[in-house]
N, C-alpha and C positions, 0 to 999 in steps of 0.2 A: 101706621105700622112701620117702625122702621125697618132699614134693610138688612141690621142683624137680627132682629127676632126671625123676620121671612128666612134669611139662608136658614140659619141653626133648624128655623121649624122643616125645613125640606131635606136637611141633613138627615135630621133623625125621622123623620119620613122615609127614606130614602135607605136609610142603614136598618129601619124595623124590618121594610119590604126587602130587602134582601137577608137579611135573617130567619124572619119566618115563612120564606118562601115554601119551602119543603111542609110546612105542616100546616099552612092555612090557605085557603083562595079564595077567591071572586073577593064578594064583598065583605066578609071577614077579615082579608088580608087588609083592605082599603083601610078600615075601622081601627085594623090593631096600627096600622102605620100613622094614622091619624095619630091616636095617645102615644105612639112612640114619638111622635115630630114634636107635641106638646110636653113631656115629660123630656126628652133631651134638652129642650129649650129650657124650660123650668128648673130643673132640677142638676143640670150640668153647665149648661153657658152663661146661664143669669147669674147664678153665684160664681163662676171665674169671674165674670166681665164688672161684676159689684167688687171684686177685692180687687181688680186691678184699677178700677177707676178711682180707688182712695188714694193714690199714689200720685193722683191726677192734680198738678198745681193751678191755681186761679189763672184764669188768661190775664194777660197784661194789659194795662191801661193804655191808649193812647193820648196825644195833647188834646183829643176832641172830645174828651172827656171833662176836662175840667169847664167847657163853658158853663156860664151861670151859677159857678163857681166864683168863691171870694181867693182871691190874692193879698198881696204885701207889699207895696214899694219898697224894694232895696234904695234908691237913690231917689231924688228930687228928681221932677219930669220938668226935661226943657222948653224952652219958649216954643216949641214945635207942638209939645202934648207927648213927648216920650220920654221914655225911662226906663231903667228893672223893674222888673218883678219877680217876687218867690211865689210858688204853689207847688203843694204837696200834690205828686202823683206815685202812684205805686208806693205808698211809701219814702219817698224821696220828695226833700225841697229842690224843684229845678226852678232856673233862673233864668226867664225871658223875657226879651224886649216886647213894653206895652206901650200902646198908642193911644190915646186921650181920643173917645170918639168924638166926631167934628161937633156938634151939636157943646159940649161941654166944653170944647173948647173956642167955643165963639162964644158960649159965656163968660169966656177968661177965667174960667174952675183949673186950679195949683193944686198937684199933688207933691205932697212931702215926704220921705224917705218914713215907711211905720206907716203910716196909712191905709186903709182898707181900700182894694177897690174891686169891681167885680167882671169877671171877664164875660165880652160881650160875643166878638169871633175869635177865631183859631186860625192862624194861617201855620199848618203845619212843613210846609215846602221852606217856608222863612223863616220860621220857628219865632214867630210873632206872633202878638194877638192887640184886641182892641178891646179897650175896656172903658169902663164907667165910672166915677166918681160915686161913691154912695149915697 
């Protein structure tokens, strides 16, 4: 249960029992404040809180998003194993330096500028990553 059904339903709990104090008691009043917590809920705060969450934009992507994700070499990766890369996040081609993981590059695997390659880590702080040859 989340924590706005719970308030809203004690709201209107809360606002029955003190309405129909004067003309109901013991366990009748309990009963009608019951369907009043349920019916405020229902039929007031659920439809506000549905028309206001269409207004609600996607969360945003972070870089840790694209692992195991495919890329693009912008440039030729140097004798190191690095180079650009382009990948579409949020909509947007960003462009960050990729590192040739070790293994591909002790088999001496050349990436060329147009090239697929696929991201392995994310170092968001560095805004690097390690990727793979396909």
């Amino acid at each position: 249960m989340s924590p706005r059904i719970l308030f809203s339903f004690l709201i209107g709990f809360g606002m029955t029992g003190e309405l129909l104090r004067g003309f109901l008691g013991g366990p009748m009043l309990f009963v009608a404040g019951l369907a009043g917590g349920v019916a405020f809920e229902r039929l007031i705060v659920a439809p506000l809180w549905n028309l206001a969450m269409r207004f609600a934009s996607k969360p945003a992507l972070t870089l840790e998003s694209v692992i195991a994700d495919e890329a693009t070499a912008v440039s030729n990766f140097d004798a190191n194993g690095q180079g650009l890369i382009a990948v579409e996040l949020d909509g947007q081609m960003i462009q960050i330096l990729g590192t040739l993981q070790q293994s591909d590059r002790a088999m001496g695997v050349r990436v060329r500028a147009g090239e697929r390659v696929r991201i392995e880590d994310v170092d968001p702080a560095k805004n690097c990553c390690t990727v793979s040859a396909r």
